[in-house]
N, C-alpha and C positions, 0 to 999 in steps of 0.2 A: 249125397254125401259120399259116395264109392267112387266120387270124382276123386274126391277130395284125398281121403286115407287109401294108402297102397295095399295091396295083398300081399300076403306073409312071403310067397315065392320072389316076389320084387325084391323086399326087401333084404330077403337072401340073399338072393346073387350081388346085391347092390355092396350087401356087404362084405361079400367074398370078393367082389371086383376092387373094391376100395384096399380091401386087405393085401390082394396081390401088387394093385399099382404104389400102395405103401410099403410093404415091401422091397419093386422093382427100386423105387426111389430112394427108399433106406440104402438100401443097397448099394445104389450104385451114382444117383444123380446129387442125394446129398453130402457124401461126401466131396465131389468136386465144388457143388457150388458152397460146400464150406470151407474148403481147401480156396477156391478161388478168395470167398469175403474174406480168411486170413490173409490171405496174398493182399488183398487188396488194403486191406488192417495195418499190412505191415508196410506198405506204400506208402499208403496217408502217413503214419507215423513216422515214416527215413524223411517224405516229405516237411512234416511237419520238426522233423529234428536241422534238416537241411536250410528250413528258413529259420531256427533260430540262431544255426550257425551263423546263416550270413545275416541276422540281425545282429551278432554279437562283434560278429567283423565289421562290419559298418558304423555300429558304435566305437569298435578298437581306429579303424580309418577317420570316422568321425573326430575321436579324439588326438590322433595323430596327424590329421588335418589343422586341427585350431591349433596344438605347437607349434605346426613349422608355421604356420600363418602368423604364429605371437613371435617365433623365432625371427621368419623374414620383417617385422616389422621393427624389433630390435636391430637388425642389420642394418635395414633402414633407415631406421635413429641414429646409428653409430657413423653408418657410413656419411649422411648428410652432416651430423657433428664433424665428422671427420673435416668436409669442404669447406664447412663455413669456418674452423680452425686454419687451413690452407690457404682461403680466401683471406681473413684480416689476415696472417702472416707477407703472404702476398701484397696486400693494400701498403701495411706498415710497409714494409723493403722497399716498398716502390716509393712511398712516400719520404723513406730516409733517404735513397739512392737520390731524386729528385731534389732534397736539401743541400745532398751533398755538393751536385753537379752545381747547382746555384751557388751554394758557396766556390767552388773551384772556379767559376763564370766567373764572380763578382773579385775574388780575388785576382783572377787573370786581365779584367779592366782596371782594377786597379793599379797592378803593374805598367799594362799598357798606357793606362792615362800617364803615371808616372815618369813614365820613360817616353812618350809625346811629348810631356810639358820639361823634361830635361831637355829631349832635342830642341823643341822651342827657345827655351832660354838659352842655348849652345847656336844657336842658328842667331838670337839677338846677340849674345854675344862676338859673335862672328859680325855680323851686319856691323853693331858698333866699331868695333875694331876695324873691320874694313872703311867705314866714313872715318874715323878717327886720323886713320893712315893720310885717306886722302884729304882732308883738311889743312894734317899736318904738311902733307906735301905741298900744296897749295899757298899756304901760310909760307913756305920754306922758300919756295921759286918768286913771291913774291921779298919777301926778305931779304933774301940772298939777291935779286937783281941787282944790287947797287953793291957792289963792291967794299965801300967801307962798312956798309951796314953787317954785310957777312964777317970781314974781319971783327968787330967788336963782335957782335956774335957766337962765333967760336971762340973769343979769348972766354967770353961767361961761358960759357959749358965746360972750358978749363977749368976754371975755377970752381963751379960746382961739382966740377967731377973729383978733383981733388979734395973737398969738401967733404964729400962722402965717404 
């Protein structure tokens, strides 16, 4: 058993040695390493204040993200209302201008036929009057070849023309 339990002189210096390295420690090693775990205290903490910051930023980005994202989707909506307003405006105009020119068409054939089917009837008229002439002339060279016949002739055109 004198394995076991120390003798008194052991135990003295054991605890004078301990006394001086507690001590040296007190002294001089604990406070840095408690100096550092504040330092280090106040790390983690700027750290940990640092990521609530930029979680509170992220949520502020976050939510200023979904406006301009509901913003641009209104734009969106306004500006495609916008086209599809432009567009039927667009369709109708073209659709009236289209009527129109068909009417100004349909009117300008109609003049045109108008004025074809005058020259027509101006052109039989003409036609007729020119056979007419030459009929009459015809009719006149034979009538008139005989001499009496043309005298009696012209007496009756006297007389009708006096008549008149």
């Amino acid at each position: 058993m004198n394995l076991i339990t120390p003798s008194f002189g052991l135990v003295f210096w054991m605890v004078i040695g301990f006394g001086i390295l507690f001590f040296i420690l007190a002294k001089y090693a604990w406070p840095m390493i408690i100096g550092m775990i504040a330092k280090r205290e106040d790390y983690i903490q700027e750290q940990l204040s640092a990521a609530e910051t930029v979680r509170q930023d992220m949520s502020r980005i976050q939510a200023e993200h979904q406006k301009l994202l509901a913003e641009a989707k209104e734009e969106r909506d306004a500006i495609m209302a916008d086209a599809r307003r432009v567009r039927d405006k667009m369709y109708a105009d073209a659709k009236d201008k289209a009527a129109e020119e068909s009417k100004t068409i349909i009117e300008e054939a109609k003049k045109a036929i108008h004025f074809e089917k005058m020259k027509a009837v101006t052109d039989i008229k003409n036609e007729i009057a020119t056979m007419s002439i030459e009929i009459a002339q015809n009719l006149l060279q034979q009538e008139l070849s005989d001499k009496k016949k043309s005298e009696e002739l012209v007496k009756k055109w006297m007389q009708d023309i006096e008549l008149n």
